[in-house]
mmCIF file of the C-alpha atoms, coordinates in Angstrom:
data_MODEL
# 
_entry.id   MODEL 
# 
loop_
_atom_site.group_PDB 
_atom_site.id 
_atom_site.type_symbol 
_atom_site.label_atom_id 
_atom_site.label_alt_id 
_atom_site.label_comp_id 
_atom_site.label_asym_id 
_atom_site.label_entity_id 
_atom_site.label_seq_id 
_atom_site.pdbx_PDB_ins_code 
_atom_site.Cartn_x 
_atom_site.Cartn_y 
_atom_site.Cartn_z 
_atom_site.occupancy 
_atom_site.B_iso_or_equiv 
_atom_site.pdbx_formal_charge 
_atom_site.auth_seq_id 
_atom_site.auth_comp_id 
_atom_site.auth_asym_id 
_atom_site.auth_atom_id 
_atom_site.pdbx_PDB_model_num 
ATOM 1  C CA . UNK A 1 1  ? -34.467 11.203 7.724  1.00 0.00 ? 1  UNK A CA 1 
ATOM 2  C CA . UNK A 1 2  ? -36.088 11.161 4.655  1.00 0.00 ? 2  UNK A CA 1 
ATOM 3  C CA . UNK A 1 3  ? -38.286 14.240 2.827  1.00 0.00 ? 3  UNK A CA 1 
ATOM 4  C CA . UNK A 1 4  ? -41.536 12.595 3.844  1.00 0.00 ? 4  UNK A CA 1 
ATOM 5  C CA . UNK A 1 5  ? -40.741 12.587 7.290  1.00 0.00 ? 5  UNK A CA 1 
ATOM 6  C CA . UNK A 1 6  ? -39.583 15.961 7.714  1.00 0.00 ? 6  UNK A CA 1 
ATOM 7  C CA . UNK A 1 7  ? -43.017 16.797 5.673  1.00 0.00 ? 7  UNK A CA 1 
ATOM 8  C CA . UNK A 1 8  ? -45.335 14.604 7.860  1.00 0.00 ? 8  UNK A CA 1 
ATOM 9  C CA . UNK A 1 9  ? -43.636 15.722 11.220 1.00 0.00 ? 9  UNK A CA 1 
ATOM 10 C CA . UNK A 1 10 ? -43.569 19.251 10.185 1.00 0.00 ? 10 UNK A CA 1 
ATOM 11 C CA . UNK A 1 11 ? -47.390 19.702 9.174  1.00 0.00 ? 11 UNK A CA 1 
ATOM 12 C CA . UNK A 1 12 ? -48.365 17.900 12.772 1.00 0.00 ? 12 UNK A CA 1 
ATOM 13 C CA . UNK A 1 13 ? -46.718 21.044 14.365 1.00 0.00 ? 13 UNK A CA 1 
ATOM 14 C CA . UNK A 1 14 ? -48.494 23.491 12.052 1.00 0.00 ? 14 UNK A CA 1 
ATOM 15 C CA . UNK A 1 15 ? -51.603 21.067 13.393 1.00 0.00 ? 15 UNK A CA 1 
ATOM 16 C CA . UNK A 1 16 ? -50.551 21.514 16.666 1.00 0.00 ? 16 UNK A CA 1 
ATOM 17 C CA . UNK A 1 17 ? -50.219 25.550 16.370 1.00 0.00 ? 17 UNK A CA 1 
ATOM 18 C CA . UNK A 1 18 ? -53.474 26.251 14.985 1.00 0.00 ? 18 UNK A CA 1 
ATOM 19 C CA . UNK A 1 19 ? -55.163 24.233 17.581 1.00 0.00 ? 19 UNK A CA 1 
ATOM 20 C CA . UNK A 1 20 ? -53.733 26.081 19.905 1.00 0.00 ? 20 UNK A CA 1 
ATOM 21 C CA . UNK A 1 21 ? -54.938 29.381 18.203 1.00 0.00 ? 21 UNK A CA 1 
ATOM 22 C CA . UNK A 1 22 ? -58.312 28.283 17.747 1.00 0.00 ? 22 UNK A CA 1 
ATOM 23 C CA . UNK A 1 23 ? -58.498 27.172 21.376 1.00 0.00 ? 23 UNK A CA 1 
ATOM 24 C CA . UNK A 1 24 ? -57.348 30.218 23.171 1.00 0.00 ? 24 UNK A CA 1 
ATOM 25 C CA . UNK A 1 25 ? -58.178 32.641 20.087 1.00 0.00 ? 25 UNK A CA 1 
ATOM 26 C CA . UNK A 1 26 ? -61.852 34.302 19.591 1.00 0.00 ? 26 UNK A CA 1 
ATOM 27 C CA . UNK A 1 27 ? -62.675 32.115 16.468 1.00 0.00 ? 27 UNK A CA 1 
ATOM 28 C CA . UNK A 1 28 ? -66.199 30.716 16.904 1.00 0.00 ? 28 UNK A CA 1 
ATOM 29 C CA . UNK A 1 29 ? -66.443 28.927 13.287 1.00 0.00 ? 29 UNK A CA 1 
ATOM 30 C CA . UNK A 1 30 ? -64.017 25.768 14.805 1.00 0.00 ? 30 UNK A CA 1 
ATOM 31 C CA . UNK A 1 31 ? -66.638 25.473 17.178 1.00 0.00 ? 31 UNK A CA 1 
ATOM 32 C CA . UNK A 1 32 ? -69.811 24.937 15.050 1.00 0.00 ? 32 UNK A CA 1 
ATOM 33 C CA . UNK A 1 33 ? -68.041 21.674 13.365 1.00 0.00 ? 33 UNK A CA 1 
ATOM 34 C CA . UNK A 1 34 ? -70.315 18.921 14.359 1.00 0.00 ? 34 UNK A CA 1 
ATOM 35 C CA . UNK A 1 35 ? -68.390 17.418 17.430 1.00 0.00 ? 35 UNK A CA 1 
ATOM 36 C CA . UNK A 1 36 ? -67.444 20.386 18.455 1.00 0.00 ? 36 UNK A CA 1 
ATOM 37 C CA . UNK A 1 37 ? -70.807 21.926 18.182 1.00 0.00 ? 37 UNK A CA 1 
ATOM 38 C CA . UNK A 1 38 ? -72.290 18.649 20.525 1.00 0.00 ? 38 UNK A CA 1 
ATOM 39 C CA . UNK A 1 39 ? -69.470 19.578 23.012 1.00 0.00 ? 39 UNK A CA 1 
ATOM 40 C CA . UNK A 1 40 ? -70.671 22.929 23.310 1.00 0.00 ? 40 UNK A CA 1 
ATOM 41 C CA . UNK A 1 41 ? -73.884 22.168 24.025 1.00 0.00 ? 41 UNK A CA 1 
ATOM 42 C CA . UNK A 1 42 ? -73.364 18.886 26.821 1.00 0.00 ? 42 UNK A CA 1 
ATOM 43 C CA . UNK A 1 43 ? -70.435 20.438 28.191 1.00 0.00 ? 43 UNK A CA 1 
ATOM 44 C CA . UNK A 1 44 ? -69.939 24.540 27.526 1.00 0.00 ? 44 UNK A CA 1 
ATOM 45 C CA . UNK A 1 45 ? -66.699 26.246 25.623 1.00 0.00 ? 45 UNK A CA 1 
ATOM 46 C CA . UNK A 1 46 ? -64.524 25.261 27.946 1.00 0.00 ? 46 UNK A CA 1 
ATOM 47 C CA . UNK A 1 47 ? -64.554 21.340 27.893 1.00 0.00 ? 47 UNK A CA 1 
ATOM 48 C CA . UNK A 1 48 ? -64.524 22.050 23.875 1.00 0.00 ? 48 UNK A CA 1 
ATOM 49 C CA . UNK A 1 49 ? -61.661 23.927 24.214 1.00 0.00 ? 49 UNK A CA 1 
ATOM 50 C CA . UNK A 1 50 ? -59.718 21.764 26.276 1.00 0.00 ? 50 UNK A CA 1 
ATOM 51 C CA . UNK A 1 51 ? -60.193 18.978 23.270 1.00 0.00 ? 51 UNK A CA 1 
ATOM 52 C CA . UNK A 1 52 ? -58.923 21.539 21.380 1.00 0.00 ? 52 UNK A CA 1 
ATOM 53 C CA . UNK A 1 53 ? -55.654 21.547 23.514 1.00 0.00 ? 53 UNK A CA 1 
ATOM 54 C CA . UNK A 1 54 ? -55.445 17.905 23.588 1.00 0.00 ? 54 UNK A CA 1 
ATOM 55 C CA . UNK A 1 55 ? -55.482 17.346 20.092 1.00 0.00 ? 55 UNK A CA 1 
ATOM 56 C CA . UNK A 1 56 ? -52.491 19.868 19.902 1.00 0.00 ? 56 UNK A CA 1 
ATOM 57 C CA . UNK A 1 57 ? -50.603 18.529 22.601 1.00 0.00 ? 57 UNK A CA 1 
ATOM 58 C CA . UNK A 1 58 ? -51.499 15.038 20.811 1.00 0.00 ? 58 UNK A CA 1 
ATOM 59 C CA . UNK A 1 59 ? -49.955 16.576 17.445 1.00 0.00 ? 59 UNK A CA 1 
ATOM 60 C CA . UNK A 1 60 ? -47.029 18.246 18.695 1.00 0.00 ? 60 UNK A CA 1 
ATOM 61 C CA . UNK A 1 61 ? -45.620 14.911 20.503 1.00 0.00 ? 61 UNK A CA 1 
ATOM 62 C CA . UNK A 1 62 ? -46.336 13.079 17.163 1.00 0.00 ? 62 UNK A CA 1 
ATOM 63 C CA . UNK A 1 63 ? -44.622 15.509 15.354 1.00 0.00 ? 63 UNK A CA 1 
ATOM 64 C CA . UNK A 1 64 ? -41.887 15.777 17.520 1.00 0.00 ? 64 UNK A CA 1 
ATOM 65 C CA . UNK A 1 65 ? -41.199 12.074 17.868 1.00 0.00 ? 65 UNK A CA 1 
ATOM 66 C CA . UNK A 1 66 ? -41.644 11.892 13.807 1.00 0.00 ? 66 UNK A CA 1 
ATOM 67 C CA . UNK A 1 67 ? -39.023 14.679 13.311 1.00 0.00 ? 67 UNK A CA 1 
ATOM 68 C CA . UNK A 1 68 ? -36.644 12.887 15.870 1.00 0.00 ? 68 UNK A CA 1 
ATOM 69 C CA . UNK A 1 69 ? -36.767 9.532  14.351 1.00 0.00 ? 69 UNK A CA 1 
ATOM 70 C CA . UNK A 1 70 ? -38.550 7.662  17.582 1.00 0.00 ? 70 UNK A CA 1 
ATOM 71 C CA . UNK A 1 71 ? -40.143 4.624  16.507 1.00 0.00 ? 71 UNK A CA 1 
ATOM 72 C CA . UNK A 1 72 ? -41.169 1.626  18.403 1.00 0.00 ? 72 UNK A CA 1 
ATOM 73 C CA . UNK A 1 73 ? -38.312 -0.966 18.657 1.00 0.00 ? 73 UNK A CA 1 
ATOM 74 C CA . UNK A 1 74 ? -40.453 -3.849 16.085 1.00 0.00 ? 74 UNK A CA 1 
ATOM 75 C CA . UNK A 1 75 ? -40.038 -0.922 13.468 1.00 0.00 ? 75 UNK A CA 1 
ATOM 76 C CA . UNK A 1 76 ? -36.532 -0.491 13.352 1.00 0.00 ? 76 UNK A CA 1 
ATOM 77 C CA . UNK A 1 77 ? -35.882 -1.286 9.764  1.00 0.00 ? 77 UNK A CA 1 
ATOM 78 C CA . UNK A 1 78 ? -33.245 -4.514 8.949  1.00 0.00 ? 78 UNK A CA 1 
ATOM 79 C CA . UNK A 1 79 ? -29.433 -4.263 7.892  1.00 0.00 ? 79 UNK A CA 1 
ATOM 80 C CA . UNK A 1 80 ? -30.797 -5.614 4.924  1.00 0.00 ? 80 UNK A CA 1 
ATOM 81 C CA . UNK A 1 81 ? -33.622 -3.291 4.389  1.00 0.00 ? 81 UNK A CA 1 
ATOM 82 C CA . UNK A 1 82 ? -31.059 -0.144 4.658  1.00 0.00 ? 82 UNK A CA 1 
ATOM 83 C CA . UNK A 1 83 ? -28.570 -1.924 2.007  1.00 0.00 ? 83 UNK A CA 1 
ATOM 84 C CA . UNK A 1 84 ? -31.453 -2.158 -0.836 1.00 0.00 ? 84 UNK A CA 1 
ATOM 85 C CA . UNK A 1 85 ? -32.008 1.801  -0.702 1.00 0.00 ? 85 UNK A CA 1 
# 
């Protein structure tokens, strides 16, 4: 695993944290960002702060699968590939 992926994965689970603290915590400045403002509004707080969990749950398995190494089988770098690091 290289220092860019350890980076990349690691700052999706800081992501992943703070969404979580802005959607169960008392901040109200998350929610007057544009899209989250237009939720408010259609919906109410709590479909805005459900999108608030999904995009945590959404960064948290992206970091996760980063940190691990998981990549989609076409990805899997060549013999070659390896040899010319």
């Amino acid at each position: 695993m290289s220092y860019d992926e350890q980076f990349v994965g690691s700052l999706a689970i800081i992501l992943s944290i703070i969404s979580v603290a802005i959607a169960v915590g008392p901040w109200t400045a998350p929610y007057r960002l544009r899209t989250f403002s237009a939720l408010t509004n259609r919906f109410g707080k709590p479909v805005a702060r459900g999108v608030w969990v999904a995009i945590a749950l959404a960064s948290l398995t992206a970091g996760i699968a980063i940190l691990t190494g998981v990549r989609p089988s076409y990805a899997d770098p060549t013999p070659q590939a390896i040899i010319d690091q």
